[in-house]
C-alpha positions in Angstrom: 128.1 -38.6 2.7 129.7 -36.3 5.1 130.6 -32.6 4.0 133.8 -30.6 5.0 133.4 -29.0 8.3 134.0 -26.0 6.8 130.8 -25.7 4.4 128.6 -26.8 7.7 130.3 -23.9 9.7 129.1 -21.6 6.8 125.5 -22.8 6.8 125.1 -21.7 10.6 127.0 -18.4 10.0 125.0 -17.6 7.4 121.7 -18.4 8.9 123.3 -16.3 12.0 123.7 -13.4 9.8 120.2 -13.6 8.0 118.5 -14.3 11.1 120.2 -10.9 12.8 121.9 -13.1 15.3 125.4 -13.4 14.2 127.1 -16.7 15.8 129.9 -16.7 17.5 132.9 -19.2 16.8 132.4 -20.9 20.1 128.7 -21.2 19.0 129.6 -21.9 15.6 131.6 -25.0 17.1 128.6 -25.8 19.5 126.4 -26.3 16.7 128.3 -28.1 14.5 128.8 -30.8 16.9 125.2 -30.8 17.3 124.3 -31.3 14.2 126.6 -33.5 13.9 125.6 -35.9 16.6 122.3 -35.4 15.6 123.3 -36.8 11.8 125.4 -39.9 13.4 122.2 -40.8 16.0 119.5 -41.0 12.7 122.0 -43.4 11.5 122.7 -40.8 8.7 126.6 -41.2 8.9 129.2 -38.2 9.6 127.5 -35.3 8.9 131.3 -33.9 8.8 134.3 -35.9 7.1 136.6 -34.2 10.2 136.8 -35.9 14.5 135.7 -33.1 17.0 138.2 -32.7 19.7 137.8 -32.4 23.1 139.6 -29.2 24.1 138.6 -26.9 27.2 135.6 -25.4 26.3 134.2 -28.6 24.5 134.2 -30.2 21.4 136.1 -28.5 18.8 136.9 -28.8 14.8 140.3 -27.4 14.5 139.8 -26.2 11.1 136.6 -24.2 11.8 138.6 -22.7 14.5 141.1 -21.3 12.5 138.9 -20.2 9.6 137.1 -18.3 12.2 140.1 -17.3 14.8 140.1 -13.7 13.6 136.5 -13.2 15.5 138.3 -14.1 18.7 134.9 -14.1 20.7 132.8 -11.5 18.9 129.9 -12.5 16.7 130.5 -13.8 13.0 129.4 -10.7 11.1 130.5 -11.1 7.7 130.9 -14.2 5.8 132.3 -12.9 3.2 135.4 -12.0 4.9 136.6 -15.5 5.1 135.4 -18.2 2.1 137.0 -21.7 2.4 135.7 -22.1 -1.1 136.7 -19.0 -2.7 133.5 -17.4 -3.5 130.1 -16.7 -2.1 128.8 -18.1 -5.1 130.8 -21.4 -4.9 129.9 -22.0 -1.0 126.2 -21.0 -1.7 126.0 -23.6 -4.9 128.0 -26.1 -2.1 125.3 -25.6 0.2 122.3 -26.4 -2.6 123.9 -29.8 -3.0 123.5 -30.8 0.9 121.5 -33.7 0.7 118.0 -33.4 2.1 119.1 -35.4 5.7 122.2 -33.0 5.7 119.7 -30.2 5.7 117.6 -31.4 8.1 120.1 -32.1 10.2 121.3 -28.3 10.2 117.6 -26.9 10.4 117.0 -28.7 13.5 119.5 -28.1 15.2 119.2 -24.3 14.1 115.6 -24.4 15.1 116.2 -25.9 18.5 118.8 -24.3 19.4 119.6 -20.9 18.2 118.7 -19.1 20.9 121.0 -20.7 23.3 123.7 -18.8 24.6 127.4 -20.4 23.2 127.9 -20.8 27.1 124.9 -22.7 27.4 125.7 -25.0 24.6 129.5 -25.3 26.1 127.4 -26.4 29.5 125.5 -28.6 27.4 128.4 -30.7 25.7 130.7 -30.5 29.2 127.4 -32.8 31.1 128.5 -36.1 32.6 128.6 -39.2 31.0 129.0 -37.1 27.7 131.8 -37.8 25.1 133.7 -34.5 25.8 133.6 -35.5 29.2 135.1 -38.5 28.8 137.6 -37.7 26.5 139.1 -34.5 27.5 142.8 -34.2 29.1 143.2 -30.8 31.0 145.9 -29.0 28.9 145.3 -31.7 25.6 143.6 -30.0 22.8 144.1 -33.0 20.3 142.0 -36.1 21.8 139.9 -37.2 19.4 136.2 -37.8 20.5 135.1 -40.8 18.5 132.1 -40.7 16.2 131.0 -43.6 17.2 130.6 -42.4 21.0 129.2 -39.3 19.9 126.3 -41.2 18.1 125.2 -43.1 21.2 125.3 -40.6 23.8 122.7 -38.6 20.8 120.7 -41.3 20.4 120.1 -42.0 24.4 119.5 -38.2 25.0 118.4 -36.1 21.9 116.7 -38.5 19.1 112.7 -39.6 20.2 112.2 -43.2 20.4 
């Protein structure tokens, strides 16, 4: 079942923020995607019910860029500034219903790769043969980057065999 991109953004800002390493929104992005792609290649489905786009700095949710716009490129430091579902509360009980692939999905991809730089990540998703790379259009910020491309290009280069 995939989950509004939203409610993923606010599981990696809040593990930013309890971790003491706030994310920033072109992080934020980064991970989504990866999580994402890591959800599609277990043959999970969409972790998100949104298409990345390819725009200049790599695969982008719209949405999560405009909840999170007002950061510019400064860490996320307070998710209670912005709630897309009203309430701490409300997103905190949202995130308890993730199903257990959903969260594994997100932990993994936390584990593996919060410590990357949101330039490294950006390097990461820009590699040949990749879907942003294939997709993007110089001065386009609304090409859609196909699931279904996304879920190959994870399963030949991040899931084990």
């Amino acid at each position: 079942m995939p989950y509004p991109a939203s409610l993923i953004a606010y599981a990696f800002v809040k593990k930013g923020i309890e971790s003491g390493s706030p994310v920033t929104q072109m992080k934020l992005q980064k991970l989504v995607y990866f999580a994402h792609g890591l959800h599609l290649a277990a043959d999970d489905g969409p972790l998100i019910n949104e298409i990345f786009q390819a725009w200049k700095f790599g695969p982008v949710i719209p949405s999560i860029y405009h909840d999170y716009k007002f950061y510019g490129s400064s860490p996320i430091s307070d998710p209670d500034l912005y709630f897309v579902f009203g309430e701490a509360s409300s997103a905190d009980m949202k995130l308890s219903m993730l199903s257990t692939t959903a969260e594994k999905s997100i932990n993994a991809t936390w584990d593996g790769l919060k410590d990357a730089s949101a330039v490294q990540l950006s390097n990461w998703t820009h590699k040949d043969g990749g879907p942003w790379k294939r997709y993007y259009q110089p001065g386009v910020n609304d090409v859609a980057i196909p699931n279904e491309d996304i879920k190959e290009y994870f399963k030949e280069n991040f899931v084990k065999k």
